[in-house]
N, C-alpha and C positions, 0 to 999 in steps of 0.2 A: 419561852418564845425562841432562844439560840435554839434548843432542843428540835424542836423544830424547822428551825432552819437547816441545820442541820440534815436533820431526815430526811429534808425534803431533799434537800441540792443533792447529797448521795440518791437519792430513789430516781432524781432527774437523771443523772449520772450512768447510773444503769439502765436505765431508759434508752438513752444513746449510745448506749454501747450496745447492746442488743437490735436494736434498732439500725445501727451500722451493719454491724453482720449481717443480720434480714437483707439488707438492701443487697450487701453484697452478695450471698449464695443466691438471691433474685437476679443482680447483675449477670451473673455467670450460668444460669438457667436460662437466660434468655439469651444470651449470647451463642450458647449450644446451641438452643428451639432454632435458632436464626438462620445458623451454621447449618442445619439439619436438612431446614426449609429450603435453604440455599442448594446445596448436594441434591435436594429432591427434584426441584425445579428442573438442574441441571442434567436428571436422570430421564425428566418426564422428557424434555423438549432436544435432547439430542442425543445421536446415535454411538453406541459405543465405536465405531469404523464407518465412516458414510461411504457411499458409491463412490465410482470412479467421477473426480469434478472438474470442469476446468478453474481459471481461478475464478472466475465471476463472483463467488459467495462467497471467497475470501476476501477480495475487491471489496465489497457490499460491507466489510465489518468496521474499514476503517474510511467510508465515504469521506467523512471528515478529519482526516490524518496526513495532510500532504507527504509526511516523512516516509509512514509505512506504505501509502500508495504509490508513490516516487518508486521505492525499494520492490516494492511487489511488482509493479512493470518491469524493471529491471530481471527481478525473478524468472517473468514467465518470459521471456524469450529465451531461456534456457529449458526451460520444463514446461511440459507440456500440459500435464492434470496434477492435482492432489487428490489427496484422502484424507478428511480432516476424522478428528477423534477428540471422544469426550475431555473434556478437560476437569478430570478427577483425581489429579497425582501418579493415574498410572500410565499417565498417557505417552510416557518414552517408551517405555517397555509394549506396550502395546501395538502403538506405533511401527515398534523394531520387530517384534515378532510377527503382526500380519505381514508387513511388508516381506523378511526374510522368507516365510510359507510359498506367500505368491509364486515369489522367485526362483525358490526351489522346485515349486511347480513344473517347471521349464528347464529344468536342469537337471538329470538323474545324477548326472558324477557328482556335483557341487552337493546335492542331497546326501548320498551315498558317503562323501566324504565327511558331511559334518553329522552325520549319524556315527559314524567313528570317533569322532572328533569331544561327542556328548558322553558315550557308553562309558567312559569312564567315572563318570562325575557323580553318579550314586554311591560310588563306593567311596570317593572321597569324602562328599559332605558327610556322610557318617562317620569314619575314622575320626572328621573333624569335631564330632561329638552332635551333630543336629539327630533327631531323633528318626530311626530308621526306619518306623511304620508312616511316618508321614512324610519323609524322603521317598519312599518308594510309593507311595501314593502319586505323588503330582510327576517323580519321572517316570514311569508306567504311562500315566496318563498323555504325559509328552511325549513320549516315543510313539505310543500307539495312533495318535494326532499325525505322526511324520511318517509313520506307513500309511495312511491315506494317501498322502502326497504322491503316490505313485504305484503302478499297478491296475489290477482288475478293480479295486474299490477306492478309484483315483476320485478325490472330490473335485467338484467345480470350483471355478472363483465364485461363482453364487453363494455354494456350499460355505467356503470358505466365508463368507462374510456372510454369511448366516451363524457360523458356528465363532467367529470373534464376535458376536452381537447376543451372541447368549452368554448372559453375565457372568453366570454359573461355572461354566465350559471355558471363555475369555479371560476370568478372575483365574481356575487352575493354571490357564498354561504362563499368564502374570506374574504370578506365586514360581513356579518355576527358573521363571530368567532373575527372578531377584536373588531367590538360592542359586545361582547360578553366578551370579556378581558376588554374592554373601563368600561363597565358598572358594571363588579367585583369589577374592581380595586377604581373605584368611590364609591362603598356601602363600601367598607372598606381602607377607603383615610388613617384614622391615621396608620394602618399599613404600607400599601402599600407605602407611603410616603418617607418610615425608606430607600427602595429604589433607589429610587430617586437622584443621584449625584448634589450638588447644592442647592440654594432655590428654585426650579422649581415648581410652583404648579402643583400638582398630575391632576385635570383638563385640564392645559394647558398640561401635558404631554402628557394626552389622547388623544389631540387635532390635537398635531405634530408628537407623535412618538408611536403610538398607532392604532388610527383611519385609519390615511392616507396610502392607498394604496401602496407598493412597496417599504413600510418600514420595515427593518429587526428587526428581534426578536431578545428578550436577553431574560435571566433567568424571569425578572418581569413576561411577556405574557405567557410563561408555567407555570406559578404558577398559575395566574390570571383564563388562561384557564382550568386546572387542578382544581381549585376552584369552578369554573363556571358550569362545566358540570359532575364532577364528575369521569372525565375518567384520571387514571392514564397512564403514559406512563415514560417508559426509553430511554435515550439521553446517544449512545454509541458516548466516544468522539474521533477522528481521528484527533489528534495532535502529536506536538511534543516532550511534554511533557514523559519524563520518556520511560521505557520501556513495561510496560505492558499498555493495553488499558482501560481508566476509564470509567465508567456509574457514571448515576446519575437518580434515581427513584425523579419522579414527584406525589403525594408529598410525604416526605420520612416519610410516619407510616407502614412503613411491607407489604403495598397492594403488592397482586402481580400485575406488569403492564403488561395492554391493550393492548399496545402500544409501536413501539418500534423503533425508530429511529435515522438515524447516523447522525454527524453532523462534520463537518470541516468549520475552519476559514470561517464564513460566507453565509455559506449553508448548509440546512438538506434533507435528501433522507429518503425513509422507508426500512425497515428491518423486515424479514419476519424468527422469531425462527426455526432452526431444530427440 
């Protein structure tokens, strides 16, 4: 009879312990499916760059948010439309790069200059060891993007937000400004480092939270990129914080900024001055 008891509690035993597991690689399968379902939704139902908006459909998101609504009034008596953008992690860079295109649009010198400005950056990220066939993939692709911008095969703004709306097309020139921040922050590690929360190496940081696709940005990657290509930009911030709305010029020597964009808890839109 012990003998059995015995047997049994062990076989009970392993039962539950098997049975924990089950649950768990279940827990984290669904948790993924969820995550997945989530990103899909958010792929079906909005546009990687929407049209030119005023705020109204911004208005519309936080009806019942007296804080952001308060702040957003405030906002738009300085700006006149936004452009919102998907909210998939790449949405700074995204963000930063249609706005910069537009802009350039309209400006041959400022084009002209930050086409100088880039040509060298192929040869860097590869000295710095990134791999050269797929470096000169996505800057090929970039540059050839930025001869459009000007000349006999000038795109429209339609064009243009036709061609950030193609995932395919949107996603290379994304991959580009993050190797673009990756590659800054790499020439100048003992700085960038100071950064860094942790002992994390500045490399390995590039590698996880830098490089990889459908990772949000902090303060480091507008610096990095602001470094990089020389185009300043202002981050109006829509928090909770306080009562009047903060900026924060990228990088703060007096430049006036390019660039100008709103950002809340985890996502950035562009913003177009009065």
């Amino acid at each position: 009879m012990a003998g059995d008891n015995v047997s049994d509690s062990g076989g009970c035993t392993n039962g539950v312990a098997v049975e924990n597991n089950i649950t768990k690689e279940n827990q984290d399968e669904l948790t993924m499916k969820q995550q997945e379902s989530i990103a899909a939704e958010i792929a079906e139902n909005t546009k990687l760059v929407t049209a030119l908006e005023d705020f109204t459909p911004l208005l519309s998101t936080f009806t019942n948010d007296p804080v952001y609504t308060t702040k957003l009034t405030q906002i738009a008596k300085s700006f006149a439309n936004v452009r919102r953008t998907r909210p998939d992690g790449n949405c700074f860079f995204r963000s930063w790069g249609f706005r910069l295109f537009e802009y350039l649009m309209t400006d041959e010198k400022k084009l002209e200059e930050f086409k100088s400005k880039i040509k060298p950056s192929k040869d860097e990220m590869i000295q710095l060891g990134m791999p050269a066939f797929t470096v000169e993939d996505f800057y090929d692709n970039f540059m050839d993007t930025l001869e459009r911008l000007s000349g006999d095969d000038k795109m429209s703004v339609k064009e243009l937000e036709d061609l950030f709306n193609d995932e395919g097309m949107s996603n290379y020139l994304v991959v580009f400004l993050r190797l673009l921040v990756s590659k800054q922050l790499q020439l100048e590690a003992e700085f960038y480092q100071n950064f860094i929360e942790g002992e994390i190496p500045l490399k390995d940081f590039c590698a996880t939270e830098v490089e990889p696709m459908f990772k949000e940005s902090d303060h480091i990657h507008i610096i990095g990129l602001t470094a990089a290509t020389g185009i300043t930009v202002r981050v109006i911030y829509l928090d909770r914080g306080g009562d009047k709305v903060q900026e924060h010029d990228f990088p703060e020597d007096g430049s006036a900024p390019v660039l100008h964009l709103i950002y809340r808890p985890g996502h950035y839109d562009i913003l177009y001055p009065k």
